[in-house]
Backbone as CSV, one residue per row, in Angstrom:
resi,resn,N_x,N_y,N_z,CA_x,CA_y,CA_z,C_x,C_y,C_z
1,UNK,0.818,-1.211,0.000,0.000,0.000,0.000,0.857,1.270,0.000
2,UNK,0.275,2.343,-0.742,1.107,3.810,-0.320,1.451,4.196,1.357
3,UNK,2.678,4.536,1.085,3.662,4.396,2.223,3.668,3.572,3.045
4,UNK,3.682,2.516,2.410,4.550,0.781,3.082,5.773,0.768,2.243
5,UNK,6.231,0.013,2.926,7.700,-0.823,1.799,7.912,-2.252,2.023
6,UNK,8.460,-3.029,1.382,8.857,-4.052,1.565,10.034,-4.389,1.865
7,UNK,10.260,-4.986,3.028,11.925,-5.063,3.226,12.492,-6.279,3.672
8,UNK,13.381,-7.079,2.959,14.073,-7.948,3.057,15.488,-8.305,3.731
9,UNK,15.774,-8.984,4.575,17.445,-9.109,4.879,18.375,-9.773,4.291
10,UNK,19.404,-9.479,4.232,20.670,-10.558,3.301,20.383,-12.097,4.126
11,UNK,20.267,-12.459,4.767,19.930,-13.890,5.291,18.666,-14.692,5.186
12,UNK,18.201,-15.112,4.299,16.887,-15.811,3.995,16.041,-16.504,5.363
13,UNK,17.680,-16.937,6.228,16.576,-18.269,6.693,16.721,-17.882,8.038
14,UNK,17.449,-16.380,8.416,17.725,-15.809,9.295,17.161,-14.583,10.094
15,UNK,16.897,-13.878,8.524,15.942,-12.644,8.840,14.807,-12.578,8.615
16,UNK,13.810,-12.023,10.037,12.621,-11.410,9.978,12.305,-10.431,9.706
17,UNK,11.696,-10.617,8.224,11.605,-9.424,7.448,10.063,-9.254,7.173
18,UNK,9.950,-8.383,5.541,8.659,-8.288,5.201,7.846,-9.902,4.918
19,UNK,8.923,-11.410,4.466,8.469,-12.195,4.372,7.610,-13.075,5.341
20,UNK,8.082,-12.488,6.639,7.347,-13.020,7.681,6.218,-11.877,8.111
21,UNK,6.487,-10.913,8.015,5.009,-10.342,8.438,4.915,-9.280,7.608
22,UNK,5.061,-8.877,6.401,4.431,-8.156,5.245,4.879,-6.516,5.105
23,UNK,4.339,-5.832,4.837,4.847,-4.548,4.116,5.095,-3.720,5.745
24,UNK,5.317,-2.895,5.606,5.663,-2.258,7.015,5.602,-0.557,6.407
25,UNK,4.858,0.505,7.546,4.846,1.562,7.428,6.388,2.129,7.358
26,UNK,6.488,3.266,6.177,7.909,3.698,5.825,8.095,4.845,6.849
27,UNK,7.296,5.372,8.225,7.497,6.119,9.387,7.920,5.080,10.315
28,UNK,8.147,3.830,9.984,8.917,2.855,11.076,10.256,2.432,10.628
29,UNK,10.866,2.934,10.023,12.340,3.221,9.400,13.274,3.722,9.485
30,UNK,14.293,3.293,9.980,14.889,4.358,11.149,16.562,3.795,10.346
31,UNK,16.403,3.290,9.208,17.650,3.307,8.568,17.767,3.771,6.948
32,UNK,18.161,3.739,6.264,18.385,4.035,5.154,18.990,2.938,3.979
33,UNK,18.594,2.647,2.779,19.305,1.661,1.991,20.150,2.760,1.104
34,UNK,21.450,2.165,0.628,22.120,3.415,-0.250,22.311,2.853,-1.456
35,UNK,22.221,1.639,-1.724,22.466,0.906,-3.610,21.638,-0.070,-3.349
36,UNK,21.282,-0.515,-4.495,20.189,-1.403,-4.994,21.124,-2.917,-5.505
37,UNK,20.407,-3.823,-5.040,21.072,-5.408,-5.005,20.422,-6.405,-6.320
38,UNK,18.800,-5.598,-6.127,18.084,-6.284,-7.317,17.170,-5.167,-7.535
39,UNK,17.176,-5.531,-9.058,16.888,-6.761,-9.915,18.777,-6.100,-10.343
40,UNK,18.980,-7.902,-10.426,20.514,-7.977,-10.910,20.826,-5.999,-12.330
41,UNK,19.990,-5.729,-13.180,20.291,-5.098,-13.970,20.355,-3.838,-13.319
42,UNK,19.883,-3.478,-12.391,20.463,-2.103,-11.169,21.302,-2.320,-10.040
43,UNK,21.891,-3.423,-10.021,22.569,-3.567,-9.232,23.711,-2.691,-9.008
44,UNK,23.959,-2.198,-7.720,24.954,-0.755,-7.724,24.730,0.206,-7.552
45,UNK,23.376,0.497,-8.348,22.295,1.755,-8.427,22.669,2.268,-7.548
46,UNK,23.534,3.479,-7.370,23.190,4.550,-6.369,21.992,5.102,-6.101
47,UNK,21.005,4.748,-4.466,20.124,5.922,-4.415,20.157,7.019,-4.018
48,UNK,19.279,7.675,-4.656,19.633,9.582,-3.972,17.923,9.696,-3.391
49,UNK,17.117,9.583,-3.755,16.052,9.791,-2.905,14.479,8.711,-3.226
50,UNK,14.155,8.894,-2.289,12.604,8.117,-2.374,11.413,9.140,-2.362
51,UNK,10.510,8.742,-2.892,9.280,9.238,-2.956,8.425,8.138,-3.340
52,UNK,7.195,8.158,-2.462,5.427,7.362,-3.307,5.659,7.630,-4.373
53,UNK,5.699,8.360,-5.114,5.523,8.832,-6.507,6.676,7.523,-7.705
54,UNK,7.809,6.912,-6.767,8.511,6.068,-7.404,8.175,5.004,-7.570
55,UNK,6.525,4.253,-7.071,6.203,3.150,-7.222,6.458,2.507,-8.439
56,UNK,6.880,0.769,-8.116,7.143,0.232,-9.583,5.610,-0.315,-10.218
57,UNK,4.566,-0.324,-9.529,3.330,-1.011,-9.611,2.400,-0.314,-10.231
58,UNK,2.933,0.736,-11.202,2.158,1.628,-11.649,1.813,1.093,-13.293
C-alpha cells in the first residue's frame, strides 16, 4: 500500500523481514538503503532519494 515498503534481509533463513510479516509503514524506518542489489540489472544503483511517486506497480 502507499507508504509501506517491503523489506528484506541478506539472510533468507535468518531474517525477519517483510516475508514473515508483510509490508511495514515507511514512518517505522529508522535506517536508510544506499544501492540497490536487485533486480541484478540495477545492481549498484546509487540511491539519492525516495518518494510514493517512485512506485514500480504503476
Amino acid at each position: 500500500p502507499k507508504g509501506h515498503v517491503w523489506v528484506e534481509g541478506d539472510n533468507k533463513r535468518a531474517s525477519y523481514d517483510s516475508r514473515h510479516f508483510g509490508c511495514i509503514a515507511r514512518g517505522l524506518i529508522t535506517g536508510r538503503a544506499l544501492y540497490v542489489i536487485w533486480p541484478p540489472k540495477r545492481f549498484g544503483t546509487k540511491l539519492t532519494s525516495f518518494n510514493d511517486d517512485d512506485d514500480d506497480d504503476d
